[in-house]
N, C-alpha and C positions, 0 to 999 in steps of 0.2 A: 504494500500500500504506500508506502513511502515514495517508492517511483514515479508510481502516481500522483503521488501529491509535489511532484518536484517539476515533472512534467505539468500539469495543473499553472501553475506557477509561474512556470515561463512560459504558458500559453495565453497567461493573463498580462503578462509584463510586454511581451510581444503585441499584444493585440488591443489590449484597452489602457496600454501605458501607464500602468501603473506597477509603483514599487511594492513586491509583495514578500520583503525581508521578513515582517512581521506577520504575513501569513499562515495561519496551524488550519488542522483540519476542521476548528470550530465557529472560522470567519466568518460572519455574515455576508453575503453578497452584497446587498447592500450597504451595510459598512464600509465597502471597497466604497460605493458612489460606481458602482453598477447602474445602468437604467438599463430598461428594457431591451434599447437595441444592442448595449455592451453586452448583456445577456445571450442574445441570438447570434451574436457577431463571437461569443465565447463559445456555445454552444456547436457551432458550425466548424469552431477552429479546432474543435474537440475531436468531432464528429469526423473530419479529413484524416487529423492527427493517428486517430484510433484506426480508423475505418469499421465506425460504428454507426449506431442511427438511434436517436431518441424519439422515444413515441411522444404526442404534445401534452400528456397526461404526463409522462416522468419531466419533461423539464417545465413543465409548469410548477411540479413540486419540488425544485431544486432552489434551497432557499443559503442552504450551508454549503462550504467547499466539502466537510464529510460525505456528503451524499451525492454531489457530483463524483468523487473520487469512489464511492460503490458502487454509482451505476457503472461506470467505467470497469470497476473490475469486474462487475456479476456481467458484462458483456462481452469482457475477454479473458474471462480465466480460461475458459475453452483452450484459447492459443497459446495456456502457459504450460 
């Protein structure tokens, strides 16, 4: 999970420019100063990254970096 969350991270620093040194698994997205479209624009960078796909019910419910970083894994443990 840690990979994940490091990957996570510089998906966010890349993408919605922000510094996420103080990022843990229990960040709020919002806290970051996320909006919606940093959301979608995080989500899709995720979704290349991985070569995954979220249904609009999981990332609707994706409020914490914990929970992004489980979807992520309950989507590719397969490949581990």
């Amino acid at each position: 999970m840690e990979e994940i969350l490091k990957n996570v991270k510089i998906l966010i620093e890349e993408n919605c420019y922000i510094e996420t040194d103080d990022v843990t698994m229990d960040t709020i997205f919002i806290d970051l100063g996320l909006d919606d479209l940093d959301m979608v624009d995080l989500i899709m960078n995720v979704e290349d990254f991985y070569n995954i796909e979220f249904s609009d019910e999981e990332y609707d419910s994706l409020r914490v970096v914990s929970e992004l970083c489980k979807l992520i894994y309950d989507k590719t443990k397969k490949d581990f």
